[in-house]
C-alpha positions in Angstrom: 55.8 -82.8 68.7 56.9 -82.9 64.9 60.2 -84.3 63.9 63.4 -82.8 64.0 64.4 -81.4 60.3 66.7 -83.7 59.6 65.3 -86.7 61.2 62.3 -85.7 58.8 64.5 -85.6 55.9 65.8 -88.7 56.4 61.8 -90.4 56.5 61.5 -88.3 53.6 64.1 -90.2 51.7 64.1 -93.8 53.2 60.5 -93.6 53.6 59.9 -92.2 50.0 61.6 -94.6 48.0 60.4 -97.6 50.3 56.6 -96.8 48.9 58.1 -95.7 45.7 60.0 -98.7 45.0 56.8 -101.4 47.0 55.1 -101.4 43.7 56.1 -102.5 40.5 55.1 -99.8 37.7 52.8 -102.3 35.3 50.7 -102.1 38.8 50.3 -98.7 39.9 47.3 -97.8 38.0 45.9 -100.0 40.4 47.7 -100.0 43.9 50.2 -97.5 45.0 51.8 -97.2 48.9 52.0 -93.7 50.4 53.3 -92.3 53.2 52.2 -89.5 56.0 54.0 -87.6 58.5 51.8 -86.3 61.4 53.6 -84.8 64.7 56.2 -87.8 65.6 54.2 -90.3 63.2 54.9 -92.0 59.9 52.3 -93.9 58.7 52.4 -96.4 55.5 49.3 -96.8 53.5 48.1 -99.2 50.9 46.2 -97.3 48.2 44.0 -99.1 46.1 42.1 -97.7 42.6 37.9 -98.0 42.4 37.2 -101.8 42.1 34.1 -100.8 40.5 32.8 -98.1 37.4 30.9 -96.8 40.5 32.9 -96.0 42.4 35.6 -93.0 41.7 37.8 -92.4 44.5 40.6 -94.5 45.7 40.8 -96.1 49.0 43.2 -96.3 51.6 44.1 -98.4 54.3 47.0 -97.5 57.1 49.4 -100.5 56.6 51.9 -99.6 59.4 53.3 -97.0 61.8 56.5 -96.2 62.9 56.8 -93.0 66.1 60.2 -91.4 66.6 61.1 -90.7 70.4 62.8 -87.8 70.3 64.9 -88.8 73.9 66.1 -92.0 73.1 66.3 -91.1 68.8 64.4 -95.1 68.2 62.0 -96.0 66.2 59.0 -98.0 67.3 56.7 -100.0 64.9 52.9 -100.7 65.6 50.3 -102.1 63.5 46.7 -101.6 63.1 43.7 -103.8 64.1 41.1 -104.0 62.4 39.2 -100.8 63.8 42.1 -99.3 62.6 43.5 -98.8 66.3 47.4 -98.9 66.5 49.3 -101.8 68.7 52.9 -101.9 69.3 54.7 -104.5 67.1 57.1 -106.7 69.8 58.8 -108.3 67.5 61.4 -106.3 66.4 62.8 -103.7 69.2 63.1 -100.0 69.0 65.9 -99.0 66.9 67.9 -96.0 65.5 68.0 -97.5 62.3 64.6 -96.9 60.3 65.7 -99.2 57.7 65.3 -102.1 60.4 61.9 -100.9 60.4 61.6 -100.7 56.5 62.8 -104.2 56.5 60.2 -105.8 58.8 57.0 -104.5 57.1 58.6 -105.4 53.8 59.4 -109.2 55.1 56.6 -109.2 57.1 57.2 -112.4 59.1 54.2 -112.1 60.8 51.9 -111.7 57.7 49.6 -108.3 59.9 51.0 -105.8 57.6 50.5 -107.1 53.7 47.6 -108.9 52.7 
């Protein structure tokens, strides 16, 4: 089920300038973090630039992702393995407030979202 329209808006915004904002500019001809919406899913990538003259596409790797329920209006965070299979996160609860969520993959406690 996709998001309500201004529950989207708000991802758009929040969500936006979090990847926006993860980089600092004198790096993004090299990295960049990015963002996709899909049904109830946001998703947070890391996007990295060809390590190699070869190569001439970047690559991207899901970082973290955060499902909206529309019944209960939280947020729940997971991660992904290394198959790129998504696991709840337990240690933050599911909240209202997506900038808890914001919060904990930037601090990353943990260290399973940011290399």
């Amino acid at each position: 089920m996709p998001l309500p329209k201004l529950v989207k808006t708000i991802v758009e915004k929040k969500v936006g300038e979090y990847c926006k904002n993860k980089v600092p500019a004198d790096l993004l001809n090299e990295m960049s973090v990015s963002y996709k919406i899909r049904g109830n899913s946001v998703t947070i990538f890391e996007n990295r630039a060809p390590w190699r003259p070869a190569f001439k596409e970047w690559t991207s790797m899901p970082i973290a992702q955060i499902r909206y329920n529309e019944e209960t209006g939280k947020w729940t965070l997971y991660y992904a393995d290394r198959n790129d299979k998504w696991h709840e996160y337990i240690d933050i609860n599911p909240t209202k407030n997506i900038d808890n969520i914001l919060a904990e993959i930037d601090e990353d406690p943990t260290g399973i979202f940011w290399l």
